[in-house]
C-alpha positions as a Markdown table, in Angstrom:
| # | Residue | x | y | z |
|---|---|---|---|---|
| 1 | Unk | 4.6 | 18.5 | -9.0 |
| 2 | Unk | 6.0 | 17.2 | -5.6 |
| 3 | Unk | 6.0 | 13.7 | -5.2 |
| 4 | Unk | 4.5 | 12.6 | -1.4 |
| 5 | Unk | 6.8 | 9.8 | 0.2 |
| 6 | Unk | 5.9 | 7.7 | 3.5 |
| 7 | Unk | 8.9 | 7.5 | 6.5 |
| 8 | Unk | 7.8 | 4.3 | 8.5 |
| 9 | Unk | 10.3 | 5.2 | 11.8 |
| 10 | Unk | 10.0 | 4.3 | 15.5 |
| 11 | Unk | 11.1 | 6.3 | 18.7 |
| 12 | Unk | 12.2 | 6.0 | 22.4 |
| 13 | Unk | 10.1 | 9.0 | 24.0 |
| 14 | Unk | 11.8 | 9.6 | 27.2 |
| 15 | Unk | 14.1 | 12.3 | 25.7 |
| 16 | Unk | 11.3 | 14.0 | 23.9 |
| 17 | Unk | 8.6 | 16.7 | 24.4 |
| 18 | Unk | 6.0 | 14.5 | 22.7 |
| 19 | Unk | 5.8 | 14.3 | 19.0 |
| 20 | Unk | 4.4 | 17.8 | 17.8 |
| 21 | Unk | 7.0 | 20.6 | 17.5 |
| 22 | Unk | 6.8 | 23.1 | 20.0 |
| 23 | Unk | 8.4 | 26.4 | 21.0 |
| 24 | Unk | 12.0 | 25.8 | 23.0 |
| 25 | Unk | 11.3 | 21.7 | 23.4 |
| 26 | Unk | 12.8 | 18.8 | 21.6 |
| 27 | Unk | 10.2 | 16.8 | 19.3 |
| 28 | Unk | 10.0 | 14.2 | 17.1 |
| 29 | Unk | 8.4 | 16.3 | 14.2 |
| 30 | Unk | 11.3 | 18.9 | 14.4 |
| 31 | Unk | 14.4 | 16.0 | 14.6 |
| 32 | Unk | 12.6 | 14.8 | 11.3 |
| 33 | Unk | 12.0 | 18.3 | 9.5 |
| 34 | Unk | 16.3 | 19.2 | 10.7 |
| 35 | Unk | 17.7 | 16.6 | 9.2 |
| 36 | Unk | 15.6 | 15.7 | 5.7 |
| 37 | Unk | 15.6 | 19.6 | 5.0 |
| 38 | Unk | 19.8 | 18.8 | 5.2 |
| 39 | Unk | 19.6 | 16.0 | 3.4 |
| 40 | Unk | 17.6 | 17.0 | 0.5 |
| 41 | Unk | 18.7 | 20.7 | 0.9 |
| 42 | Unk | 15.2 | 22.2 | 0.9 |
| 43 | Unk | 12.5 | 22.6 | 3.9 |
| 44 | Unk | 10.9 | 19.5 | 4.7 |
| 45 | Unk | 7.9 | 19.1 | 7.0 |
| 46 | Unk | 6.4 | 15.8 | 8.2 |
| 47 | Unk | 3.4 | 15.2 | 8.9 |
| 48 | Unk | 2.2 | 12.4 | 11.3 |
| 49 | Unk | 0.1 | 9.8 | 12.0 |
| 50 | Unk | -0.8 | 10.9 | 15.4 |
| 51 | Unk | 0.5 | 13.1 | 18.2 |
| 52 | Unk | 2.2 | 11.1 | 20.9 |
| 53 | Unk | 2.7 | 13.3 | 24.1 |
| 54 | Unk | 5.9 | 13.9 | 26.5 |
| 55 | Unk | 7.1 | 10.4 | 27.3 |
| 56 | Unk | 5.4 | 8.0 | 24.8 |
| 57 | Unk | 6.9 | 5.1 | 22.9 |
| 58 | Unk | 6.4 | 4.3 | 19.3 |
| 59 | Unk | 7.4 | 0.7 | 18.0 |
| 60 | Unk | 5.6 | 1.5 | 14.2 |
| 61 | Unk | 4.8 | 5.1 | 13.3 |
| 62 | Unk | 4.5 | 6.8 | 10.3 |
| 63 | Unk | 4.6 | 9.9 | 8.6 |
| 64 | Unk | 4.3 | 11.8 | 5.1 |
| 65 | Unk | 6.5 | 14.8 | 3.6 |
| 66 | Unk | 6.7 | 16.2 | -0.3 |
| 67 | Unk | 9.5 | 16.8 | -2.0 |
| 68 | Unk | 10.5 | 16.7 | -5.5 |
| 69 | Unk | 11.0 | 13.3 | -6.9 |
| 70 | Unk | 13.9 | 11.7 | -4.8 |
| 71 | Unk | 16.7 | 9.2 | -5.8 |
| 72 | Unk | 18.1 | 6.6 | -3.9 |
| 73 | Unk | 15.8 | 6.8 | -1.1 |
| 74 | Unk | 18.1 | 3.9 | 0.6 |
| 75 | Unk | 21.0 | 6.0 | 1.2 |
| 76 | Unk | 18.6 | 8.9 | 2.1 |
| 77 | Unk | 17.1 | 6.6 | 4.8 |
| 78 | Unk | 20.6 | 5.4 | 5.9 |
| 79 | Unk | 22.1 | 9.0 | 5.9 |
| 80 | Unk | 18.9 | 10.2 | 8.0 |
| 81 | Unk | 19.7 | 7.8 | 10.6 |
| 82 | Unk | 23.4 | 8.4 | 11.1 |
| 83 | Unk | 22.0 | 12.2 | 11.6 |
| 84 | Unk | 19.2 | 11.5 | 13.6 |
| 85 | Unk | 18.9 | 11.1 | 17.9 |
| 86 | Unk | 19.7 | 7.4 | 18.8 |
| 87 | Unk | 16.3 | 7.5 | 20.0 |
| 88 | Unk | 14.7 | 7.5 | 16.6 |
| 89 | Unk | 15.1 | 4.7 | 13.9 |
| 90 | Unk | 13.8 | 5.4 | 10.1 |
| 91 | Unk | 13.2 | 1.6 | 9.0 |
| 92 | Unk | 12.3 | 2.7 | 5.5 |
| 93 | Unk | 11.3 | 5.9 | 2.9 |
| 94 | Unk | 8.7 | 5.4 | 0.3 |
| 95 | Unk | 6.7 | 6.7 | -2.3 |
| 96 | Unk | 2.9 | 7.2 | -2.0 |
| 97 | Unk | -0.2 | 8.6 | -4.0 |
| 98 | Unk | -0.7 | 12.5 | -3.4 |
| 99 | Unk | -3.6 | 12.0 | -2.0 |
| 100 | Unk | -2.5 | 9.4 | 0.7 |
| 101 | Unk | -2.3 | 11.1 | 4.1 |
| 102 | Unk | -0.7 | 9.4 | 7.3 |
| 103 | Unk | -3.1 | 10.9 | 9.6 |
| 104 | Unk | -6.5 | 11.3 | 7.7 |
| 105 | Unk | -5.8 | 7.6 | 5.3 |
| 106 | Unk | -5.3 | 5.7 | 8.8 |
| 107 | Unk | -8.4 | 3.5 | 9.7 |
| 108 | Unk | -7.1 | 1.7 | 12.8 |
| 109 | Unk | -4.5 | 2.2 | 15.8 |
| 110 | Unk | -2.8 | 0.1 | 18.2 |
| 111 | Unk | -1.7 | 0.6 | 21.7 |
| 112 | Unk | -0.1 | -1.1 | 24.2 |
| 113 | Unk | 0.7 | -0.5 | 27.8 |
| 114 | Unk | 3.0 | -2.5 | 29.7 |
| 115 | Unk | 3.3 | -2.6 | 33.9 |
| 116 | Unk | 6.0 | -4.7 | 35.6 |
| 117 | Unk | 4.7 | -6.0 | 38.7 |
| 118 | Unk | 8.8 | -6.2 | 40.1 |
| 119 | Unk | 11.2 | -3.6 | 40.0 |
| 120 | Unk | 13.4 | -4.2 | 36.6 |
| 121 | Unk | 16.5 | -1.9 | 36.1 |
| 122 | Unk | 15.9 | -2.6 | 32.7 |
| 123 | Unk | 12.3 | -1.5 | 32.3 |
| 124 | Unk | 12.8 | 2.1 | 34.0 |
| 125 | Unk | 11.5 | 4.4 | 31.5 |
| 126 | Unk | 9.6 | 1.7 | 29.6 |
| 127 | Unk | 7.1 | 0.4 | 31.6 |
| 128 | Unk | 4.9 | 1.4 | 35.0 |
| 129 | Unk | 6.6 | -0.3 | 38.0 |
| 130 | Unk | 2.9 | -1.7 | 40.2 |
| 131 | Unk | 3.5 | -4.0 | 42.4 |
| 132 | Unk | 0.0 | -3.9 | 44.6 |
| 133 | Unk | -1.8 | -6.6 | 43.1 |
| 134 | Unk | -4.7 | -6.7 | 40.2 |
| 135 | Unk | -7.6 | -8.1 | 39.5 |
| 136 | Unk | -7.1 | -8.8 | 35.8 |
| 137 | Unk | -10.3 | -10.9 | 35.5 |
| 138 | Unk | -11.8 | -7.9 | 36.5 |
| 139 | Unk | -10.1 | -5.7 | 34.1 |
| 140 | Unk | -10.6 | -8.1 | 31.3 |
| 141 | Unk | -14.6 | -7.6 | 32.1 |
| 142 | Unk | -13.9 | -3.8 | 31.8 |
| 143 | Unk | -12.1 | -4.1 | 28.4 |
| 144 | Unk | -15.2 | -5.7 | 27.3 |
| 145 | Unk | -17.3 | -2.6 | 28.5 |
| 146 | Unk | -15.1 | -0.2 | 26.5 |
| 147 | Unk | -16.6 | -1.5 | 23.4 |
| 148 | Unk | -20.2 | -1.4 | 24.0 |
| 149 | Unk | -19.3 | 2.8 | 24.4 |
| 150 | Unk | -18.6 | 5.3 | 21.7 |
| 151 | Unk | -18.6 | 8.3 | 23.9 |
| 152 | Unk | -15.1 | 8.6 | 25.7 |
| 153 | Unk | -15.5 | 12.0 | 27.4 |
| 154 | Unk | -14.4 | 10.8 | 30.4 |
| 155 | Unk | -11.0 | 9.6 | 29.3 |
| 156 | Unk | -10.0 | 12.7 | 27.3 |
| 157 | Unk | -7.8 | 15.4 | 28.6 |
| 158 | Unk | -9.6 | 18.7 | 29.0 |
| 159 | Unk | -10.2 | 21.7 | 26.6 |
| 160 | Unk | -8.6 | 20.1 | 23.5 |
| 161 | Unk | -9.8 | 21.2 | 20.2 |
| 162 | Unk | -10.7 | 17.5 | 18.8 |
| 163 | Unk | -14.4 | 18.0 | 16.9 |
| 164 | Unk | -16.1 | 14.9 | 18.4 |
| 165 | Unk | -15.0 | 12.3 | 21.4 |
| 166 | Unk | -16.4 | 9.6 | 19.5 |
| 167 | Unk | -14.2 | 6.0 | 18.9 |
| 168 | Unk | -14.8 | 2.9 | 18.2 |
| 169 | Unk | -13.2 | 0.5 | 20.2 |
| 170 | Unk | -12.5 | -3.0 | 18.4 |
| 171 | Unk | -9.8 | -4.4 | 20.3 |
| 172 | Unk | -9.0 | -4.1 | 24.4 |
| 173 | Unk | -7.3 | -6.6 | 26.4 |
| 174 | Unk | -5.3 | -7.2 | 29.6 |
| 175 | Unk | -2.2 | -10.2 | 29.3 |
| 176 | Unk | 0.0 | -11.3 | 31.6 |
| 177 | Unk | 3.7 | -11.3 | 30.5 |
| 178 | Unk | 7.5 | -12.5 | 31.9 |
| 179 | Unk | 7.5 | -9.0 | 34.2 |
| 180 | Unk | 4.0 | -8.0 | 34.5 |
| 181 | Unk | 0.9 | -7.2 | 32.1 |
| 182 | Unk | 0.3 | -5.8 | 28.8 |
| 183 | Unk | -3.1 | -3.6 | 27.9 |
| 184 | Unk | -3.4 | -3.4 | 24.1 |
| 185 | Unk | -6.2 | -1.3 | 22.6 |
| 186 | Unk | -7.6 | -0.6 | 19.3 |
| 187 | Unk | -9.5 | 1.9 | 17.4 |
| 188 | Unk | -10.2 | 3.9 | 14.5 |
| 189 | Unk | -9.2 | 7.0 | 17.1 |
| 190 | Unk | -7.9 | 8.1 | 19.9 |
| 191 | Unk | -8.7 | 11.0 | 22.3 |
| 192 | Unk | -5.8 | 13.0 | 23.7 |
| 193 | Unk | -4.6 | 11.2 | 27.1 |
| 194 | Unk | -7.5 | 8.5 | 26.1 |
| 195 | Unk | -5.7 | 5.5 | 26.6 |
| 196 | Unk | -3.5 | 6.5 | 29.7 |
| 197 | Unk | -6.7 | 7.5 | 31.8 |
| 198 | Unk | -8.7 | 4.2 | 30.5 |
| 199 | Unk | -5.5 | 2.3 | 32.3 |
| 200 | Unk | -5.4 | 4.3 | 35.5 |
| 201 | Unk | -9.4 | 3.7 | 35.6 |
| 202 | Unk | -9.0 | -0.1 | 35.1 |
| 203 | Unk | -6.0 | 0.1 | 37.7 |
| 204 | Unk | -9.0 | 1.1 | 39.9 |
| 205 | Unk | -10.9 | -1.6 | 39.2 |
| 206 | Unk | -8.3 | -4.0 | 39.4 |
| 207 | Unk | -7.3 | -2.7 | 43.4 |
| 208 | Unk | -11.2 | -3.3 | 43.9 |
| 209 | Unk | -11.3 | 0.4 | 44.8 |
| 210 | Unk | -14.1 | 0.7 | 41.4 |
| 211 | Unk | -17.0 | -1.5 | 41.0 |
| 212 | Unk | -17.6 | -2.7 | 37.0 |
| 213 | Unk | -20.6 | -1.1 | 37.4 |
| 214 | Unk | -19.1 | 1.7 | 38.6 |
| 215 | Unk | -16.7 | 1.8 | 35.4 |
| 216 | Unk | -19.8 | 1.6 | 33.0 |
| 217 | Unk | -21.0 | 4.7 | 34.7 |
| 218 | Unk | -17.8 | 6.6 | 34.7 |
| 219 | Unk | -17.8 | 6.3 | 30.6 |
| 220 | Unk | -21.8 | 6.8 | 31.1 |
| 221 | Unk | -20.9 | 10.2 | 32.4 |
| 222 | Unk | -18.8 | 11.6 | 29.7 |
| 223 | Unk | -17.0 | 13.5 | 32.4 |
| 224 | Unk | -13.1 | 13.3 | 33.0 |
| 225 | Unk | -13.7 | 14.2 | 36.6 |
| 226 | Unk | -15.0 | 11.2 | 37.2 |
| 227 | Unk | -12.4 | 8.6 | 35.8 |
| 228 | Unk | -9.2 | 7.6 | 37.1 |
| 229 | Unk | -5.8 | 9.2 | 37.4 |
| 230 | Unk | -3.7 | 8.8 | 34.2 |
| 231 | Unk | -1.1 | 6.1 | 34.2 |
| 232 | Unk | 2.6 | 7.7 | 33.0 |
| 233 | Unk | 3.5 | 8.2 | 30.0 |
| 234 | Unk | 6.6 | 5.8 | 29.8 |
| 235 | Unk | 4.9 | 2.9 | 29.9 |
| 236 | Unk | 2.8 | 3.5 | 26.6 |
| 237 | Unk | 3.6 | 2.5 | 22.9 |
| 238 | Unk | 1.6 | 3.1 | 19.7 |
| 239 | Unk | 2.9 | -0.4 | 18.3 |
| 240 | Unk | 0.4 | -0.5 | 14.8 |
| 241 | Unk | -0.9 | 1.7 | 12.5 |
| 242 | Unk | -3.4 | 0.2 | 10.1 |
| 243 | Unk | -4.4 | 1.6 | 6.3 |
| 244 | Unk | -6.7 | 0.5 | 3.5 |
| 245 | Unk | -5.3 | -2.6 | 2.0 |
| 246 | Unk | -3.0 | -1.6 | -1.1 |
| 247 | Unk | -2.3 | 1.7 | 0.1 |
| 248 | Unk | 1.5 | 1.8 | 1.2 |
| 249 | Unk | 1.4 | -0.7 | -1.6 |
| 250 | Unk | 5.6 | 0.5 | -2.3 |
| 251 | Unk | 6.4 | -0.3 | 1.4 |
């Protein structure tokens, strides 16, 4: 019986179509399956923790494949990245229980978003040049608004095929840093576009242009027409992906 095997990795976006394949685009999920199928010298398909779109960042990320039982799954990782886009980085390959899934098993996520309030040569790409400024007190109020909601409607992209638009929020939070701020976010779940339209929303709130009031009834009306435009897609990371304690216990 196939053995299941963890890839904890981390990817520069920009180049990338997102990380689901799709038809004539470059993805994550296809780099991965190209070069393990080589390496192993059978198909390999990964599955993910999540499905970051056109643009986004991942610091931690994971993902699970089966294959039969695997030796030396150093050189495999080393060989991987020697094959792989410069934009993708396997830190390690290991073994998991069969029934240990890197989408369904994952009980928390981690975001961040990061705007530089200056232009920075050396943040195009990786972080939202705004230099009108914000209100972060404000924003900060807002964050704490998010987690009196479940219903996020009204920061999820339209016509996906997700089952429910329920989360639960336990972390959101707006700090300043050396070239601007930082919004991280956590939940057990995240709606497609979710976190990108909560920022352009709280953008809004931080210009003055929304009232808090008026952001509790933007989430109140489970309607993305009412919400705020969605900040780009470079400037967002999944930095953490969190799992029952002893699970990835070969790490």
């Amino acid at each position: 019986m196939p053995q299941r095997y963890f890839i904890r990795l981390s990817y520069d976006g920009t180049p990338f179509h997102g990380w689901q394949i799709q038809p004539n685009a470059k993805s994550i999920q296809q780099s991965l399956n190209e070069v393990l199928s080589t390496i192993t010298r059978h198909e390999i398909y990964v599955v993910g923790c999540g499905r970051t779109d056109t643009g986004v960042h991942a610091r931690k990320f994971y993902a699970h494949f089966e294959s039969d039982r695997l030796t030396s799954l150093g050189d495999i990782t080393f060989h991987a990245n020697c094959m792989l886009p410069k934009e993708i980085a396997i830190q390690s390959i290991f073994e998991v229980d069969g029934e240990t899934h890197a989408r369904f098993s994952a009980t928390l996520r981690t975001y961040e978003y990061l705007i530089n309030t200056e232009k920075d040569p050396f943040a195009v790409n990786r972080s939202y040049e705004y230099r009108e400024p914000l209100d972060m007190d404000a924003m900060n109020v807002a964050c704490r608004n998010l987690m009196e909601y479940e219903d996020f409607t009204s920061f999820s992209k339209l016509h996906t095929d997700t089952e429910t638009n329920l989360c639960n929020v336990t972390k959101a939070e707006w700090i300043r840093t050396e070239i601007g701020l930082k919004f991280e976010i956590s939940a057990n779940r995240f709606l497609r576009n979710m976190v990108r339209a909560i920022v352009g929303t709280m953008i809004e709130v931080g210009r003055g242009k929304l009232t808090l009031e008026d952001f509790r009834k933007i989430i109140e009306a489970q309607d993305r027409s009412t919400a705020g435009f969605s900040a780009p897609a470079h400037g967002l990371y999944l930095i953490d992906i969190g799992y029952p304690e002893g699970l990835l216990k070969h790490e």
